[in-house]
N, CA, C and O atoms as a Tinker XYZ file with bonds, in Angstrom:
   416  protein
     1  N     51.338000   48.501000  115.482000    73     2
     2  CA    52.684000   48.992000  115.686000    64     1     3
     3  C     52.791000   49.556000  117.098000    63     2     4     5
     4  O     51.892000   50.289000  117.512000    81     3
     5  N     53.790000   49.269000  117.823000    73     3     6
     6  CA    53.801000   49.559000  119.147000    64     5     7
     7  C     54.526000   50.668000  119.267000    63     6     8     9
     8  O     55.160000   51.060000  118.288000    81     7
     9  N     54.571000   51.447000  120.608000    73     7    10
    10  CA    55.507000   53.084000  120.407000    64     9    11
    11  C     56.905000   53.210000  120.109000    63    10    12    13
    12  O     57.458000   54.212000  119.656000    81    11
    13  N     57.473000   52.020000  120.424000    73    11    14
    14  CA    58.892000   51.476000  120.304000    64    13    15
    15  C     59.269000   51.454000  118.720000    63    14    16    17
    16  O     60.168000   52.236000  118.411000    81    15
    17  N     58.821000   50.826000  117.880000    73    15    18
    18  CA    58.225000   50.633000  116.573000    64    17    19
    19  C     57.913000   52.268000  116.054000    63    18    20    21
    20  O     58.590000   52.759000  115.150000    81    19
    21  N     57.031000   52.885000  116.600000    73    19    22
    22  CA    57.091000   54.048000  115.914000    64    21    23
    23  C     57.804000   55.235000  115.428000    63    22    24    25
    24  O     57.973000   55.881000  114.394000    81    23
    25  N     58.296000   55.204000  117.235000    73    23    26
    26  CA    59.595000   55.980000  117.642000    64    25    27
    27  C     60.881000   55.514000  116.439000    63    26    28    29
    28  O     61.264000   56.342000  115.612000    81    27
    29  N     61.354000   54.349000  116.480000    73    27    30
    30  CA    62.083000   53.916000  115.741000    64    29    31
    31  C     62.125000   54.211000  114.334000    63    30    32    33
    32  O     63.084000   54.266000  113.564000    81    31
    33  N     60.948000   54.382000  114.159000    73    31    34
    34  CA    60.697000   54.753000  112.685000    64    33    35
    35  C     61.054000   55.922000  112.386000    63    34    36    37
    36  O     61.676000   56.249000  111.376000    81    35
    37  N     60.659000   56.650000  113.299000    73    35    38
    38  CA    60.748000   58.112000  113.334000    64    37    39
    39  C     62.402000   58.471000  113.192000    63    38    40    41
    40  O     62.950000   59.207000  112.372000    81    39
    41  N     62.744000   58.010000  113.834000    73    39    42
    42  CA    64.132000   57.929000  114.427000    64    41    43
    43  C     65.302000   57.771000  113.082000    63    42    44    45
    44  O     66.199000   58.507000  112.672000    81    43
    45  N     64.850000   56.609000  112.715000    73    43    46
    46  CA    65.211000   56.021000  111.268000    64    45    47
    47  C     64.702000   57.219000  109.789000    63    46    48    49
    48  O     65.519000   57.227000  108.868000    81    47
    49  N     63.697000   57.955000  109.648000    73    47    50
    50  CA    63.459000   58.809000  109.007000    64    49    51
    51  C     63.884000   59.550000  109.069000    63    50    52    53
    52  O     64.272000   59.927000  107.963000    81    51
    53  N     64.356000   60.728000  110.521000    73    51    54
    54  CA    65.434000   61.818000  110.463000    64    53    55
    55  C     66.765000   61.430000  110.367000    63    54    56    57
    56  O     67.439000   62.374000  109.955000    81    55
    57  N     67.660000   60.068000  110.654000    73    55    58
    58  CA    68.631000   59.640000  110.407000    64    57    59
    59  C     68.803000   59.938000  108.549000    63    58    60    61
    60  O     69.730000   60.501000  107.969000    81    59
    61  N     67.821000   59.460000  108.096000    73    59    62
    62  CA    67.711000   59.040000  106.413000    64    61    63
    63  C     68.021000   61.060000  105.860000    63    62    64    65
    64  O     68.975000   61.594000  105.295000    81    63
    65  N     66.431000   61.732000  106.490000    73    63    66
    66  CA    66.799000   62.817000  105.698000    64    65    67
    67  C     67.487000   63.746000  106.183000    63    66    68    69
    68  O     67.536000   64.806000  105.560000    81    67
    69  N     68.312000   63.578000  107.608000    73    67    70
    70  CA    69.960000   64.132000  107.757000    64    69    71
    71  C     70.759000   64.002000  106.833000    63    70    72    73
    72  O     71.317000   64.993000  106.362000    81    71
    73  N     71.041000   62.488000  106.268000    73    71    74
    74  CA    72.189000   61.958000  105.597000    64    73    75
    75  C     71.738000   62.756000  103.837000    63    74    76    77
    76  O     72.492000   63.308000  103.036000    81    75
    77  N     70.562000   62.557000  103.772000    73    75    78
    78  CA    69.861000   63.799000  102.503000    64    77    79
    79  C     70.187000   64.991000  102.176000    63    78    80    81
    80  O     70.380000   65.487000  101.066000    81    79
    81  N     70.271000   65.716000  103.902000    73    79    82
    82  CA    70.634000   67.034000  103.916000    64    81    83
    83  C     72.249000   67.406000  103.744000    63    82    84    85
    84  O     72.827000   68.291000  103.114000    81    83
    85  N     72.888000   65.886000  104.937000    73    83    86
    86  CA    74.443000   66.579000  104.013000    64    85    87
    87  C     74.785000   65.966000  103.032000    63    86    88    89
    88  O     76.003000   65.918000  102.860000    81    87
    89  N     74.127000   65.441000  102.268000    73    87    90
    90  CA    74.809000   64.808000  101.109000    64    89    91
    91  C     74.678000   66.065000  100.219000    63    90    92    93
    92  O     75.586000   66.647000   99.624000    81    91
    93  N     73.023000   66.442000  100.257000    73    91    94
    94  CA    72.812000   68.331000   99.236000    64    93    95
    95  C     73.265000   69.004000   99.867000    63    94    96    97
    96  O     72.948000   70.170000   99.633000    81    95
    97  N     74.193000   68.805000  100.959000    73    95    98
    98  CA    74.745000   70.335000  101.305000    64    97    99
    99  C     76.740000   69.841000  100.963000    63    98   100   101
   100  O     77.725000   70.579000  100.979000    81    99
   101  N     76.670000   68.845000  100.784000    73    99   102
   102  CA    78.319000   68.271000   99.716000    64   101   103
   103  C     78.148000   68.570000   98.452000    63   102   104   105
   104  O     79.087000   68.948000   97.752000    81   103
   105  N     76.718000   68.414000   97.937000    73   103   106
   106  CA    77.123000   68.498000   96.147000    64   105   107
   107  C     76.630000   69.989000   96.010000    63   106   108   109
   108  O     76.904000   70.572000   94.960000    81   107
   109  N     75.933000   70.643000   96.979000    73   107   110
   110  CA    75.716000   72.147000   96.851000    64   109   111
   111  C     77.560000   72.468000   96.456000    63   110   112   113
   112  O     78.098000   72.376000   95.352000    81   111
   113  N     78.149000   72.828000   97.695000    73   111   114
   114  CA    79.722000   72.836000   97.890000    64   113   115
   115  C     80.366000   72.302000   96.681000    63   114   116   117
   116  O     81.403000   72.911000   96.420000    81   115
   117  N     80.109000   71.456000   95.950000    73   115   118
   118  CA    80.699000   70.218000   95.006000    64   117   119
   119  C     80.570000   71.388000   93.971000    63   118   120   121
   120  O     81.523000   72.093000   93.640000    81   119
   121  N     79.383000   71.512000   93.529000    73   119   122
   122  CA    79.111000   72.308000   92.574000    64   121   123
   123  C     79.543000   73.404000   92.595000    63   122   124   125
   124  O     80.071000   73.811000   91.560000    81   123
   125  N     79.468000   74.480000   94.030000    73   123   126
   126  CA    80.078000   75.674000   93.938000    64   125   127
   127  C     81.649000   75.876000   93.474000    63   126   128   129
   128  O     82.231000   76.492000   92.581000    81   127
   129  N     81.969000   75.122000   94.435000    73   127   130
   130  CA    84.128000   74.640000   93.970000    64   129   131
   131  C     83.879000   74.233000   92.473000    63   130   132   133
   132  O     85.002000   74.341000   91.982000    81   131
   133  N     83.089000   73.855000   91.554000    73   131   134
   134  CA    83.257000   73.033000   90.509000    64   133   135
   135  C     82.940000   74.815000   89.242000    63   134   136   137
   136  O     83.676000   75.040000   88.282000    81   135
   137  N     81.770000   75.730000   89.628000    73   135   138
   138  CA    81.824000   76.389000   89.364000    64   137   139
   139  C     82.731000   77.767000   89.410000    63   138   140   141
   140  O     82.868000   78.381000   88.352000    81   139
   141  N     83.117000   78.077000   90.155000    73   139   142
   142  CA    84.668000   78.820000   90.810000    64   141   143
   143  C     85.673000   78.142000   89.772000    63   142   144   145
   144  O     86.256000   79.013000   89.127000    81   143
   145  N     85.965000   77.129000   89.496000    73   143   146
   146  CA    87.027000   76.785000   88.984000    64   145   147
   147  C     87.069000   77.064000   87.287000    63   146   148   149
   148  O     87.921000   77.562000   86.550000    81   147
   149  N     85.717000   76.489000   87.057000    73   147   150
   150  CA    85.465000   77.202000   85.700000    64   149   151
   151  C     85.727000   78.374000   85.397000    63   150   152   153
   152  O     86.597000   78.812000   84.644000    81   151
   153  N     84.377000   79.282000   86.453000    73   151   154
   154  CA    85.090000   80.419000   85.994000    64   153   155
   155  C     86.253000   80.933000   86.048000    63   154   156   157
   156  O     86.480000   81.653000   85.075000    81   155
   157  N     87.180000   80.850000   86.870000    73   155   158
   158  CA    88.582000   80.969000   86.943000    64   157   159
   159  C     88.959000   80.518000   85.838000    63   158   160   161
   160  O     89.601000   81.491000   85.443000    81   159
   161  N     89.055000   79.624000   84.890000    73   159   162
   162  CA    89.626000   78.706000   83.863000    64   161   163
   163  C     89.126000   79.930000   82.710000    63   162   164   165
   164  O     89.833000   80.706000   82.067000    81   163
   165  N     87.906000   79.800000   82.724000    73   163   166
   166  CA    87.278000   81.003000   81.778000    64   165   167
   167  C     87.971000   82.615000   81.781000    63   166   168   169
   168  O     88.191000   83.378000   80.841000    81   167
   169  N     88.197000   82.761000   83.222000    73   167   170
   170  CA    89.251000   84.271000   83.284000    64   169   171
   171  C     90.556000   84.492000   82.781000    63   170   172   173
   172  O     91.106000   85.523000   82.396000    81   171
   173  N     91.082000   82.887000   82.891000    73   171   174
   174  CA    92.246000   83.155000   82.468000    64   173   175
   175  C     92.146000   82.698000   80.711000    63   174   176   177
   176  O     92.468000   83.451000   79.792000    81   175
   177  N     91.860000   81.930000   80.627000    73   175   178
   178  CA    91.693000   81.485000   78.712000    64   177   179
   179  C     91.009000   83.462000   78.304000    63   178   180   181
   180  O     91.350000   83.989000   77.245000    81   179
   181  N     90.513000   83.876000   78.857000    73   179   182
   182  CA    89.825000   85.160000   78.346000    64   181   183
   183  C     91.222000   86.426000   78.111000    63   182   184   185
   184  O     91.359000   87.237000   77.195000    81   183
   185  N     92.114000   86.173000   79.340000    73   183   186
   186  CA    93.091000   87.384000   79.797000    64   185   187
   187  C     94.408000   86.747000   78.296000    63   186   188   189
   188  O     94.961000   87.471000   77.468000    81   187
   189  N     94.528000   85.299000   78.439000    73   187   190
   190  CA    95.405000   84.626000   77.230000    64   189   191
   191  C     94.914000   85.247000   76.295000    63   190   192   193
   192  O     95.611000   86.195000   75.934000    81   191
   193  N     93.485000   85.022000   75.448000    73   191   194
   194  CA    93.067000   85.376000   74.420000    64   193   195
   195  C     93.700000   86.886000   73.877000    63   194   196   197
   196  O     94.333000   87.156000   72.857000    81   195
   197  N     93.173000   87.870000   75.192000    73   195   198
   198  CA    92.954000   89.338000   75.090000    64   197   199
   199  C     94.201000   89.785000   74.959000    63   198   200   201
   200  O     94.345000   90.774000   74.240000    81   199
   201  N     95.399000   89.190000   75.602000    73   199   202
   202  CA    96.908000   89.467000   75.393000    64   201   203
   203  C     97.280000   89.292000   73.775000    63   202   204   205
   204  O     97.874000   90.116000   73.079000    81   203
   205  N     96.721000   87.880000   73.340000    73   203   206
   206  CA    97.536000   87.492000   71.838000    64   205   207
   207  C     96.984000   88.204000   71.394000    63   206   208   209
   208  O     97.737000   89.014000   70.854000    81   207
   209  N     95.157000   88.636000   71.162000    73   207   210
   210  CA    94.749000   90.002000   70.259000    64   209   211
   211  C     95.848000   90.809000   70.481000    63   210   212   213
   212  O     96.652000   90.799000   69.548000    81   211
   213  N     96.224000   91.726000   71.723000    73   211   214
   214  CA    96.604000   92.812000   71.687000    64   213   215
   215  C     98.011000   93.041000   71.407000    63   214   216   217
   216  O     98.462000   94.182000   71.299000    81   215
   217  N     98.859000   91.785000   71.263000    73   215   218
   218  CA   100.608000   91.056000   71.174000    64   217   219
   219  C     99.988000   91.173000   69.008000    63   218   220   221
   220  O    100.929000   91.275000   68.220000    81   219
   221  N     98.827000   91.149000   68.518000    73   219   222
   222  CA    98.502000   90.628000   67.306000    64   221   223
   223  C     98.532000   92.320000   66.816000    63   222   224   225
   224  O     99.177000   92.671000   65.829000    81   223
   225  N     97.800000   93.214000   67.595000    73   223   226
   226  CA    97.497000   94.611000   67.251000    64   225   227
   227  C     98.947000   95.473000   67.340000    63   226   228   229
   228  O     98.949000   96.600000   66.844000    81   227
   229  N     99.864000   95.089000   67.805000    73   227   230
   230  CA   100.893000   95.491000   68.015000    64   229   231
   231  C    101.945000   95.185000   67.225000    63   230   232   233
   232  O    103.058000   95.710000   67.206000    81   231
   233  N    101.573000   94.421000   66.664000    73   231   234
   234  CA   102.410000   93.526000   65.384000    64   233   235
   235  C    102.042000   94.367000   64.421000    63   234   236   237
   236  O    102.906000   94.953000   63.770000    81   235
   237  N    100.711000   94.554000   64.183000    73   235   238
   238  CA   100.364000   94.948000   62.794000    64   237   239
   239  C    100.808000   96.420000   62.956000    63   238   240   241
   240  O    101.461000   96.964000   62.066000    81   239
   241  N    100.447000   97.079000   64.112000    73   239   242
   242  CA   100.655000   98.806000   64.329000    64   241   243
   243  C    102.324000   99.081000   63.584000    63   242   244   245
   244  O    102.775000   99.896000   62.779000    81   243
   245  N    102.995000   97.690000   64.506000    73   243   246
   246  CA   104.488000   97.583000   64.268000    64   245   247
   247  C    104.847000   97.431000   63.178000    63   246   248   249
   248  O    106.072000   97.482000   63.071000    81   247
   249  N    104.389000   97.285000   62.409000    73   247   250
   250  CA   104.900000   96.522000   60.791000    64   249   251
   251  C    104.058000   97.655000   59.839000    63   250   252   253
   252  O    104.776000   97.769000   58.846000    81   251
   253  N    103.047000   98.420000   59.690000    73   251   254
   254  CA   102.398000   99.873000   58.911000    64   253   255
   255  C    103.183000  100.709000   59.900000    63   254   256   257
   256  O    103.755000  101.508000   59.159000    81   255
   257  N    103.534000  100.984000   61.104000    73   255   258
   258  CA   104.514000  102.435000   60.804000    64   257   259
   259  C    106.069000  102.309000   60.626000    63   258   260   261
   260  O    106.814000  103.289000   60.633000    81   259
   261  N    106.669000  100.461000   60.398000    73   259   262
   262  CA   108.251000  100.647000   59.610000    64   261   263
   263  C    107.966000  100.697000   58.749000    63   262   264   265
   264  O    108.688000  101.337000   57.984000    81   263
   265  N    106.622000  100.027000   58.161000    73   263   266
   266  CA   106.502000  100.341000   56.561000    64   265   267
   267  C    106.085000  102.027000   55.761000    63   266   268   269
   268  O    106.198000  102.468000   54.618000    81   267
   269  N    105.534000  102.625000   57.169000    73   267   270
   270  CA   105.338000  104.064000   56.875000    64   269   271
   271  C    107.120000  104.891000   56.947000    63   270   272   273
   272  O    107.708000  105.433000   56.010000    81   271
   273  N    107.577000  104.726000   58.309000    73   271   274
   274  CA   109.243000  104.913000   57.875000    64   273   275
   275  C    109.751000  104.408000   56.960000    63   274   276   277
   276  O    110.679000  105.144000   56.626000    81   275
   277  N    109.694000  103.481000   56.271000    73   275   278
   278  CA   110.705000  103.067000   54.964000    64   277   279
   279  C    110.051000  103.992000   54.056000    63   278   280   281
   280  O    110.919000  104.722000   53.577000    81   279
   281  N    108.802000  104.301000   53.574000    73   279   282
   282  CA   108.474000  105.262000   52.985000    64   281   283
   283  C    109.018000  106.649000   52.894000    63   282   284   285
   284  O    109.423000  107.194000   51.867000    81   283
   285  N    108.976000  107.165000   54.133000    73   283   286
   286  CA   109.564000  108.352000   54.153000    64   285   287
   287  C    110.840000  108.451000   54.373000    63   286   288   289
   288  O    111.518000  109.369000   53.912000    81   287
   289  N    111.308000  107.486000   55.123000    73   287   290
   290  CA   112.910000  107.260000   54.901000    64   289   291
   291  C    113.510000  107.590000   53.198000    63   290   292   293
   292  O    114.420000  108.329000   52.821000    81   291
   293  N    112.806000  106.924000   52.618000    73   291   294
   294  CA   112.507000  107.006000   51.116000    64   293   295
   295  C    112.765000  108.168000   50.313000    63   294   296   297
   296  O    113.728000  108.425000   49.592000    81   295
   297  N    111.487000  108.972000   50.630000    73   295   298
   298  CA   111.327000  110.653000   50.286000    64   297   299
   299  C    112.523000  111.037000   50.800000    63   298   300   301
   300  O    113.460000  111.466000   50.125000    81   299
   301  N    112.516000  110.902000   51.915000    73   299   302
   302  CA   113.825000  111.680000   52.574000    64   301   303
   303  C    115.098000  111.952000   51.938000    63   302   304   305
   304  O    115.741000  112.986000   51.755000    81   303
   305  N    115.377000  110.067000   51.501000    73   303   306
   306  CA   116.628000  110.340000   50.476000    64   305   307
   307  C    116.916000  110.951000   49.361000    63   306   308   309
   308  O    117.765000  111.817000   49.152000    81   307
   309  N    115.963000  110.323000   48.460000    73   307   310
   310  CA   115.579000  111.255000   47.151000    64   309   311
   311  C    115.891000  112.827000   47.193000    63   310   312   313
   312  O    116.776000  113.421000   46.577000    81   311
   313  N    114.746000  113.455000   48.254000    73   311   314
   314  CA   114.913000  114.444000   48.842000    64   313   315
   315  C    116.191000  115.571000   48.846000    63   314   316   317
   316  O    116.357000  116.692000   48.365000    81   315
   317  N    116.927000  114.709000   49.595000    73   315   318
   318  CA   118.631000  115.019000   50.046000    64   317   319
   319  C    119.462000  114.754000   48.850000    63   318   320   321
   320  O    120.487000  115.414000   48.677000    81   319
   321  N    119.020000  113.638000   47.828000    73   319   322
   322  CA   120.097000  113.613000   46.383000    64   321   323
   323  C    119.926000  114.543000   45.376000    63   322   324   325
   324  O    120.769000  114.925000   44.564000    81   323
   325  N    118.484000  114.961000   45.518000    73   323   326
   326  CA   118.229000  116.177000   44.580000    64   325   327
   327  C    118.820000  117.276000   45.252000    63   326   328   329
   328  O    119.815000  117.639000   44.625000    81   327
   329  N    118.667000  117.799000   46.032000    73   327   330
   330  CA   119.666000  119.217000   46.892000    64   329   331
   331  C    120.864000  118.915000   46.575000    63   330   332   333
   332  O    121.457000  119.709000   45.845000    81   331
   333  N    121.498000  117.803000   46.988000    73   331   334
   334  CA   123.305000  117.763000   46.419000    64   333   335
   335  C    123.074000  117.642000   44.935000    63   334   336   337
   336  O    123.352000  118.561000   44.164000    81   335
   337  N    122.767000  116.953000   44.703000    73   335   338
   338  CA   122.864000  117.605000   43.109000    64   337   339
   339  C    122.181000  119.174000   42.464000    63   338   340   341
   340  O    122.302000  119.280000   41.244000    81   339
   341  N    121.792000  119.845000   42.871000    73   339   342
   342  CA   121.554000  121.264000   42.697000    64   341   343
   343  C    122.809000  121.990000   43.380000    63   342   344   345
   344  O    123.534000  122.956000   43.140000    81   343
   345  N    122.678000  121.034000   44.329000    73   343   346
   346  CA   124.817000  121.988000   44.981000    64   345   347
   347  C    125.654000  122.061000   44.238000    63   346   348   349
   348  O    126.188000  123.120000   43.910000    81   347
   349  N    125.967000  120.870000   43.786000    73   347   350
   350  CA   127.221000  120.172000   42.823000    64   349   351
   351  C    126.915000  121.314000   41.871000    63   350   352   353
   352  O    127.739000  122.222000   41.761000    81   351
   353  N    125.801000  121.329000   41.185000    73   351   354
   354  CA   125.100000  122.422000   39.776000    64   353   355
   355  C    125.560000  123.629000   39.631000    63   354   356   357
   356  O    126.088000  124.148000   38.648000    81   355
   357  N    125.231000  124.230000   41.110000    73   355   358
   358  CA   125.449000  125.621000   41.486000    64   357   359
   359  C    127.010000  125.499000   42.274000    63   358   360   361
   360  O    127.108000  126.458000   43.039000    81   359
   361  N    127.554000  125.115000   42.296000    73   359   362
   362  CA   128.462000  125.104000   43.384000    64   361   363
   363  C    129.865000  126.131000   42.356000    63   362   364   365
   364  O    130.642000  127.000000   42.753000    81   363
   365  N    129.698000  125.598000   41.158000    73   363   366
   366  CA   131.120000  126.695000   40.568000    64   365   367
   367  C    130.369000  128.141000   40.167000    63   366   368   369
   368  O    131.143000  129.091000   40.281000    81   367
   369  N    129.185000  128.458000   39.775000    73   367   370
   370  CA   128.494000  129.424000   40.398000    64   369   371
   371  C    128.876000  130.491000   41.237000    63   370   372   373
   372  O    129.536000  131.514000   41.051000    81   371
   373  N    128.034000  129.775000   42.649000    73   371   374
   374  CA   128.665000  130.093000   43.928000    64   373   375
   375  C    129.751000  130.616000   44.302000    63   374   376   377
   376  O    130.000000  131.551000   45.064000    81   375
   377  N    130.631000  129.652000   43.454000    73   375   378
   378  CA   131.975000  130.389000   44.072000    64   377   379
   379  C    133.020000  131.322000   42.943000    63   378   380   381
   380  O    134.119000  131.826000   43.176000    81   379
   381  N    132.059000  131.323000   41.419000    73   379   382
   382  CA   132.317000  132.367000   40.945000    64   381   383
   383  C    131.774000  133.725000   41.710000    63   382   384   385
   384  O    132.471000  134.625000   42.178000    81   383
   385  N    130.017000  133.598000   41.706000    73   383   386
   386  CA   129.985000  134.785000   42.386000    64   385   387
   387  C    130.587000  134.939000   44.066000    63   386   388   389
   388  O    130.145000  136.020000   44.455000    81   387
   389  N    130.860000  134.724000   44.440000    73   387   390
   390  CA   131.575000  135.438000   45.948000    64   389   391
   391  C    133.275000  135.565000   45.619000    63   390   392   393
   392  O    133.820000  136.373000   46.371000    81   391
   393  N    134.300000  134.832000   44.513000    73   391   394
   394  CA   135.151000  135.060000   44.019000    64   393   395
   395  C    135.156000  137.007000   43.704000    63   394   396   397
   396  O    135.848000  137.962000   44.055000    81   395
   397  N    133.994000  136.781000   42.889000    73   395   398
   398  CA   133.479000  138.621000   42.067000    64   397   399
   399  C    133.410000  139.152000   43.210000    63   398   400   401
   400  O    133.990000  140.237000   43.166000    81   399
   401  N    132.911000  138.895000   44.423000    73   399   402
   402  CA   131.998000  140.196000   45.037000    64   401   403
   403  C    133.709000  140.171000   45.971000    63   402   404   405
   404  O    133.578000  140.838000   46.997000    81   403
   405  N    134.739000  139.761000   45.880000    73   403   406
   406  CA   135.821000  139.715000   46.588000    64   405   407
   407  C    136.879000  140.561000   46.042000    63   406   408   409
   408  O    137.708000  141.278000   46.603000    81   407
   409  N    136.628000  140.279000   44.692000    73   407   410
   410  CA   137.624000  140.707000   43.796000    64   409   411
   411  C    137.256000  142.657000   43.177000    63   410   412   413
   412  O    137.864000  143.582000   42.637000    81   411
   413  N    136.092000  142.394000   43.641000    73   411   414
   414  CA   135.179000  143.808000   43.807000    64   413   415
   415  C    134.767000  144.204000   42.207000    63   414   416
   416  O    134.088000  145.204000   41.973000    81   415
């Protein structure tokens, strides 16, 4: 092999593992952009998820305390029909005695 020949070879070998080096330094890059995107994809499917849980926890919170107000809404009334009816009860009572305490 003559120096011409060698050289050439040589020549031809760093040509080869240049084109080596940027090809792994494209799919390095390839891969990084390819990973970035995932995870991005993964952040947001995660932030979707964590919203409908918390749109789901808010539902239920929402629906046990109208169902706790209809309850006591409930009592409440009852509550208030028994007093008017103890009014109504007492009410000619009432206005016998303060009639008396008028009439002396």
């Amino acid at each position: 092999m003559s120096r011409e020949d060698v050289l050439r070879s040589i020549k031809e070998a760093e040509n080869k593992a240049s084109a080596k080096l940027d090809k792994a330094r494209s799919d390095a890059t390839e891969i990084a952009n390819k990973a970035r995107a995932e995870a991005a994809e993964l952040v947001a499917t995660g932030r979707t998820d964590a919203d409908a849980e918390a749109r789901a926890m808010l539902d239920d919170a929402r629906d046990s305390a109208d169902k706790e107000a209809k309850s006591v809404r409930k009592e409440g009334d009852a509550a208030l029909k028994a007093i008017h009816k103890r009014g109504e009860k007492n009410r000619s009572d009432a206005v016998s005695s303060v009639l008396d305490t008028f009439r002396g």
